[in-house]
MARBA-3410 file (N, C-alpha, C, O; in Angstrom, 1 decimal):
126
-29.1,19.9,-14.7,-28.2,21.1,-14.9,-27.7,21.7,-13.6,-26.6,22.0,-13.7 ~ -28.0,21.9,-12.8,-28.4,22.5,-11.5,-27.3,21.6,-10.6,-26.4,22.2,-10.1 ~ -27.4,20.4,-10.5,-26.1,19.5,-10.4,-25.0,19.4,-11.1,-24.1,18.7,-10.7 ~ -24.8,19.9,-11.9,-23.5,19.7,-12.4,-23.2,20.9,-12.4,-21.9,20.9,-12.2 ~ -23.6,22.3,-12.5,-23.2,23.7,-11.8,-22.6,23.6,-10.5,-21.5,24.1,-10.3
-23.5,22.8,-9.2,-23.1,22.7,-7.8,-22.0,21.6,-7.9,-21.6,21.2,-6.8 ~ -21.4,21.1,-8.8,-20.4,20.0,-8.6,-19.7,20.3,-8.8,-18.7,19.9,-8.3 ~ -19.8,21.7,-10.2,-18.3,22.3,-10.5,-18.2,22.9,-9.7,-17.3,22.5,-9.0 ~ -18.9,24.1,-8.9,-18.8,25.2,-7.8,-17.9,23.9,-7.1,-16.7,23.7,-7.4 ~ -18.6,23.3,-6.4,-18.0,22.6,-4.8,-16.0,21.9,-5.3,-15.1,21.8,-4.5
-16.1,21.6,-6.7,-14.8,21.4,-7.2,-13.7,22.4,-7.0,-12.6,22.3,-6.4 ~ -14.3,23.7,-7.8,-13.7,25.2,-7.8,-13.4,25.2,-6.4,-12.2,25.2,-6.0 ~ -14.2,25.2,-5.8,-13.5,25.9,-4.2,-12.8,24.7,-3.3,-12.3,25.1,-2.2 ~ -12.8,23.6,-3.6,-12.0,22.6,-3.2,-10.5,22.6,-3.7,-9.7,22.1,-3.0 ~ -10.3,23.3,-5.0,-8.9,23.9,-5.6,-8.3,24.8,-5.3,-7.2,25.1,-5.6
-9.6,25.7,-4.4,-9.0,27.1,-4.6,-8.3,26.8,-2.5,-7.3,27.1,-1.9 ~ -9.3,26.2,-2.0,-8.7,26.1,-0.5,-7.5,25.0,-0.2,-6.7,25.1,0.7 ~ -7.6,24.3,-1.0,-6.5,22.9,-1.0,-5.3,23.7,-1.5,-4.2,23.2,-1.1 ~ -5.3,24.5,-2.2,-4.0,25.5,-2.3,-3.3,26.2,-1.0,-3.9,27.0,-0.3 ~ -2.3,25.9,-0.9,-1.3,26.8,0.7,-2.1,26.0,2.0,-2.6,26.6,3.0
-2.1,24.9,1.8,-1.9,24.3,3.0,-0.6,23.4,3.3,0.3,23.0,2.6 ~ -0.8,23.4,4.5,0.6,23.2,5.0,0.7,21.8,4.6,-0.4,21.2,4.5 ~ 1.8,21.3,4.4,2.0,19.6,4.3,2.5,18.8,5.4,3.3,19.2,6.3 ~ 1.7,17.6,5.2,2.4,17.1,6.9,3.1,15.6,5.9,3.0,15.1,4.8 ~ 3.8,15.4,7.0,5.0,14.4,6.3,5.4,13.1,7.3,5.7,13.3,8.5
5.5,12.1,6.7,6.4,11.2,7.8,7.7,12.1,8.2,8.3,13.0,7.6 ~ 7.9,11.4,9.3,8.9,12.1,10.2,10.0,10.1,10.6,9.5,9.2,11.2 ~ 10.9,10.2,10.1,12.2,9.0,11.0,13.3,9.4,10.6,14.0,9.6,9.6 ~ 13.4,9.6,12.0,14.9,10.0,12.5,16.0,9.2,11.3,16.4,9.6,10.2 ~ 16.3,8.2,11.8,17.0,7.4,10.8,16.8,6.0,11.0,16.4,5.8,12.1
16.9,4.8,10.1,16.8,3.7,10.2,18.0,2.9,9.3,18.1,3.4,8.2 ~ 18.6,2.0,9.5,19.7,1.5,8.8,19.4,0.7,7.7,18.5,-0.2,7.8 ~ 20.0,0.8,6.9,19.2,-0.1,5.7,17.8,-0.1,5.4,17.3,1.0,5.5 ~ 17.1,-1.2,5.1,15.9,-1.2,4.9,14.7,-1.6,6.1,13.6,-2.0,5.9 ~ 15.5,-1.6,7.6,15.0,-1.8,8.5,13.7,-0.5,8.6,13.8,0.7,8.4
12.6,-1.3,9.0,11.4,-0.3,9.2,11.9,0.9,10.8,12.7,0.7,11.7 ~ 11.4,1.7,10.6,11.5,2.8,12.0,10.2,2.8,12.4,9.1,2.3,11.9 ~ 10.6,3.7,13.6,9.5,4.3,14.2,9.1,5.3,13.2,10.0,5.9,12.8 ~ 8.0,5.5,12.8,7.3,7.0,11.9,6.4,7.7,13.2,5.9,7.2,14.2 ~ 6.5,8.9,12.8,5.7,9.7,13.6,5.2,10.8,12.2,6.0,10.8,11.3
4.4,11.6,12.1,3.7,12.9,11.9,3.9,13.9,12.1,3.8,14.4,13.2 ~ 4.4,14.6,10.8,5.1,15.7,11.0,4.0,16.9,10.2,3.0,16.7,9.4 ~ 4.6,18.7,10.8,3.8,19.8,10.1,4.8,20.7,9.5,5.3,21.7,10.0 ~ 4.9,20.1,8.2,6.2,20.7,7.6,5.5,22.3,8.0,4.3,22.5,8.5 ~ 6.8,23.8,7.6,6.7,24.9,8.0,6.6,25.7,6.3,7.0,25.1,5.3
6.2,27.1,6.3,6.4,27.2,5.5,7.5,27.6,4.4,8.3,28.4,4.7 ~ 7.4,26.9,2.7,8.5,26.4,2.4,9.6,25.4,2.5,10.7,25.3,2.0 ~ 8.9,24.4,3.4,9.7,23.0,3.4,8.8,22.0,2.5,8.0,22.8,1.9 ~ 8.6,21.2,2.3,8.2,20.0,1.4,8.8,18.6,2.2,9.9,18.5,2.7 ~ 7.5,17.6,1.9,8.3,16.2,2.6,9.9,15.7,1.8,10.2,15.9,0.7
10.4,15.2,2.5,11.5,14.5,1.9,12.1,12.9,2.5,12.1,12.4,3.7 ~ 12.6,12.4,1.4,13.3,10.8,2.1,14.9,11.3,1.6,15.2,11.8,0.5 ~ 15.6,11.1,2.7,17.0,10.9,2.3,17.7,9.9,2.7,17.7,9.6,3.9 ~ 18.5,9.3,1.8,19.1,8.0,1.6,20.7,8.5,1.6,21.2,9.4,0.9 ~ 21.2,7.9,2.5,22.4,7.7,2.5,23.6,6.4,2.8,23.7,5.6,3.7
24.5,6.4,1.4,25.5,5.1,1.0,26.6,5.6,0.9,27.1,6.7,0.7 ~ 27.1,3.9,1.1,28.7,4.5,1.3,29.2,3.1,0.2,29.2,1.9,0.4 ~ 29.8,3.9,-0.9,29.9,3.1,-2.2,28.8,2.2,-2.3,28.1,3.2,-2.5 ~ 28.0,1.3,-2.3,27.0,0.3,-3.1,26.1,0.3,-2.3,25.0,0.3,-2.6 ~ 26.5,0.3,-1.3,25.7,0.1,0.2,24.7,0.9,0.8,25.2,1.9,1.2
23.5,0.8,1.0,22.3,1.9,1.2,22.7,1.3,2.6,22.6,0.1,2.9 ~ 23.0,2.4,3.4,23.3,2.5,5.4,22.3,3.0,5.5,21.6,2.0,5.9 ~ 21.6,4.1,5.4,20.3,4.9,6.0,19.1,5.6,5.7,19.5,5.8,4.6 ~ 18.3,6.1,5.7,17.4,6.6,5.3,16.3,7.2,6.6,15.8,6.7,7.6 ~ 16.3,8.3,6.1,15.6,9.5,7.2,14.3,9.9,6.2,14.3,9.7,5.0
13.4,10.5,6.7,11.9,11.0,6.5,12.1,12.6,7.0,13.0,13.0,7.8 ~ 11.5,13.1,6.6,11.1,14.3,7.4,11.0,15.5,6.3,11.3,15.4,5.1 ~ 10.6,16.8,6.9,10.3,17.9,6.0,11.6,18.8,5.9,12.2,19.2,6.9 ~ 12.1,19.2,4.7,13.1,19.9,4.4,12.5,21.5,3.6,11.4,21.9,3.2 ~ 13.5,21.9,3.6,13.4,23.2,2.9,13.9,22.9,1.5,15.0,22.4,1.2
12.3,23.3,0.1,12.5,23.4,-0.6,14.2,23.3,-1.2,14.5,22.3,-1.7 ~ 15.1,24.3,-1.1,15.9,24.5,-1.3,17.1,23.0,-1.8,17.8,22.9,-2.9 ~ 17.1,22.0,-0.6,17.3,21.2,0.3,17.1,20.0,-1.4,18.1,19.6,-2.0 ~ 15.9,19.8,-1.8,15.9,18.8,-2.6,16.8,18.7,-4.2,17.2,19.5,-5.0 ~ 16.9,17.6,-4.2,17.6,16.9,-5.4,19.5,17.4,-4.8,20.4,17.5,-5.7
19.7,17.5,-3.9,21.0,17.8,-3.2,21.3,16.7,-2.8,20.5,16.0,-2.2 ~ 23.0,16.0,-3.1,23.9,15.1,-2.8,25.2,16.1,-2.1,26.0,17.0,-2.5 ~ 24.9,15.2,-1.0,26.0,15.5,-0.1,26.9,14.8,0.6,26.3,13.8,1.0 ~ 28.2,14.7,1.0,29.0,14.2,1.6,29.2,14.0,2.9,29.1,15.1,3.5 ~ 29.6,12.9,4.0,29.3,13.3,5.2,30.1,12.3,5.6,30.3,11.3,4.9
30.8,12.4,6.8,31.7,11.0,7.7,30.8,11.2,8.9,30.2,12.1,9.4 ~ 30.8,10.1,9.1,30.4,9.2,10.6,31.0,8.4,11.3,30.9,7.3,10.8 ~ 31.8,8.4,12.3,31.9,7.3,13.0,33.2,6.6,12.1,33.5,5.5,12.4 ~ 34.1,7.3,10.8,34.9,6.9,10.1,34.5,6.1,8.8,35.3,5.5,8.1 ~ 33.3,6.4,8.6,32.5,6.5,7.8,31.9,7.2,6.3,30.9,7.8,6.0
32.8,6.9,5.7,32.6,8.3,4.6,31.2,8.0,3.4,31.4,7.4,2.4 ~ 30.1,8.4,3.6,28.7,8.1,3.0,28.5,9.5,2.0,29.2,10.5,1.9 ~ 27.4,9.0,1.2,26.6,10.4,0.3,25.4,10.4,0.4,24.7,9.3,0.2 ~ 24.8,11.6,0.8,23.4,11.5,0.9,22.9,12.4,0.2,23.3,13.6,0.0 ~ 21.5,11.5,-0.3,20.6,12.4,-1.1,19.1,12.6,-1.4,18.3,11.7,-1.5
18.8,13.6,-1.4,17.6,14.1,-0.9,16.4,14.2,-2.0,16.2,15.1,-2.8 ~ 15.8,13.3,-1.8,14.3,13.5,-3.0,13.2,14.0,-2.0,12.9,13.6,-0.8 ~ 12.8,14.8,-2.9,11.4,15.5,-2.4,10.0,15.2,-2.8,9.9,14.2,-3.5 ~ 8.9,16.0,-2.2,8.3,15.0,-3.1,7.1,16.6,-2.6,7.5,17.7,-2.1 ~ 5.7,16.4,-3.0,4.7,17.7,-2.8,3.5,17.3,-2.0,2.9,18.4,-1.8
2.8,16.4,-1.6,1.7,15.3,-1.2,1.7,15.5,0.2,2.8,15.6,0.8 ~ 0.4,15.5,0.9,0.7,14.9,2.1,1.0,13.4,2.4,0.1,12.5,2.1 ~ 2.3,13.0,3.1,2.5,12.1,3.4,3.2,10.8,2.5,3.5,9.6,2.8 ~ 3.4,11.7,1.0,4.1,11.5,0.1,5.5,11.0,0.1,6.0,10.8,-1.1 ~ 6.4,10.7,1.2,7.9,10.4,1.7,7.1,9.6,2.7,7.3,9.8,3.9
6.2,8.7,2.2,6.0,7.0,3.4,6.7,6.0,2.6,7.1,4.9,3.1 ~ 7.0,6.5,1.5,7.7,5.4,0.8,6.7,4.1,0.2,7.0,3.2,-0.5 ~ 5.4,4.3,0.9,4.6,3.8,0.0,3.5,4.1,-1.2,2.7,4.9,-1.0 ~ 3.5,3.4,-2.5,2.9,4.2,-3.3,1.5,3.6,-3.9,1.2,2.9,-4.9 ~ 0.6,4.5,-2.6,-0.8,4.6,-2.5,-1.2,5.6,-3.4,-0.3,6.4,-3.6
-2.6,6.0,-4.1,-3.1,7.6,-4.3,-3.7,7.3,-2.7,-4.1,6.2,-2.3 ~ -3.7,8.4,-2.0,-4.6,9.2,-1.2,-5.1,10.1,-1.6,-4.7,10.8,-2.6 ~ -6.4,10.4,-0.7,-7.1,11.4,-0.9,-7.5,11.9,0.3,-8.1,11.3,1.2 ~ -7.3,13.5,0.5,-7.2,14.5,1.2,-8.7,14.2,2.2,-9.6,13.6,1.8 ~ -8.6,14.8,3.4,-9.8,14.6,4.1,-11.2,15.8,3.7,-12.4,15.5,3.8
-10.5,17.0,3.2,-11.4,17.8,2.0,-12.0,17.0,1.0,-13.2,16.9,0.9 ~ -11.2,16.3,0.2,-12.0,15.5,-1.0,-12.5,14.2,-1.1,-12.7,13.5,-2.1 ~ -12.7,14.0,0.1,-13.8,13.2,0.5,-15.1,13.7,1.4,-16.1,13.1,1.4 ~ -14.7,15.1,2.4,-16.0,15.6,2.3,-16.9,15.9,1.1,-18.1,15.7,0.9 ~ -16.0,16.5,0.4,-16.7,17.0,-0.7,-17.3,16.2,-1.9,-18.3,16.3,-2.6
-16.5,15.4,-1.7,-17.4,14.1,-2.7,-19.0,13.4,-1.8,-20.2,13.0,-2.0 ~ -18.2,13.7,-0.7,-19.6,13.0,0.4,-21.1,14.5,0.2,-22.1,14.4,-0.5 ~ -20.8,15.2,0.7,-21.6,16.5,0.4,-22.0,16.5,-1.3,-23.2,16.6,-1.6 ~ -21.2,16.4,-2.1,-22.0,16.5,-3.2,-23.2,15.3,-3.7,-24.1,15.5,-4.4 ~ -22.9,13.9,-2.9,-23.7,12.6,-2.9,-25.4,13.6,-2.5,-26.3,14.0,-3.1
-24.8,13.7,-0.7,-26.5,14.4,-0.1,-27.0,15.7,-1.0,-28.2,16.0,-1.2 ~ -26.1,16.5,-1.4,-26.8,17.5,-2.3,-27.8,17.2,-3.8,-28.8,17.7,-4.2 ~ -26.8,15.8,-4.6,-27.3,15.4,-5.4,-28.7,14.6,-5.2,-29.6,14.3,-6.0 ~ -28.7,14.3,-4.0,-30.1,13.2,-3.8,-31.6,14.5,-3.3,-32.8,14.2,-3.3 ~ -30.9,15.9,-2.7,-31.4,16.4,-2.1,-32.0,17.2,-3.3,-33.2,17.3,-3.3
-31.4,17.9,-4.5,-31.8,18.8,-5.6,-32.6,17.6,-6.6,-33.1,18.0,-7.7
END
């Protein structure tokens, strides 16, 4: 009994601190098509959320950028010329850290893996 009280406690407060942390996000500039980029590590600010934005020009996917946008910012299609270039870009968001890698892993937070690790030595220790 005694363990599964300390399992919910250590859960409870793992929800209650994993709330309002900042999200960090892939960061690329841009890359053309589906050519891979450089990624770097970003700390979104607050009220931004990670985002991938894709931008085409009629059928054609030209580009795709990473990085942290302002809430506001998501599910927005916009128009833009380049270079004589007339493209649309559009912005999906997403809530995760690291959630706009474009790869679709579950991760798990470096909190909920201490806490799974901590609740192991507490359970062997009670």
């Amino acid at each position: 009994m005694n363990k599964l009280l300390l399992l919910i406690l250590v859960t409870l407060l793992c929800i209650h601190f994993g709330e309002g942390q900042v999200k960090r996000c892939i960061k690329c500039d841009f890359t053309l098509g589906d050519i891979p980029c450089i990624q770097s590590t970003v700390t979104c600010n607050t009220g931004e959320v990670c985002a991938t934005i894709k931008g085409k020009a009629g059928s054609a996917h030209l580009i795709t950028k990473r990085n942290c946008v302002e809430r506001s910012r998501c599910g927005v299609n916009d128009t833009t010329s380049w270079v004589g270039v007339t493209y649309t870009t559009s912005t999906v968001c997403c809530e995760e850290d690291f959630c706009n890698s474009g790869v679709g892993v579950i991760r798990f937070s470096l909190l909920a893996g201490l806490t799974a690790l901590l609740c192991f030595f507490l359970t062997k220790i009670l």
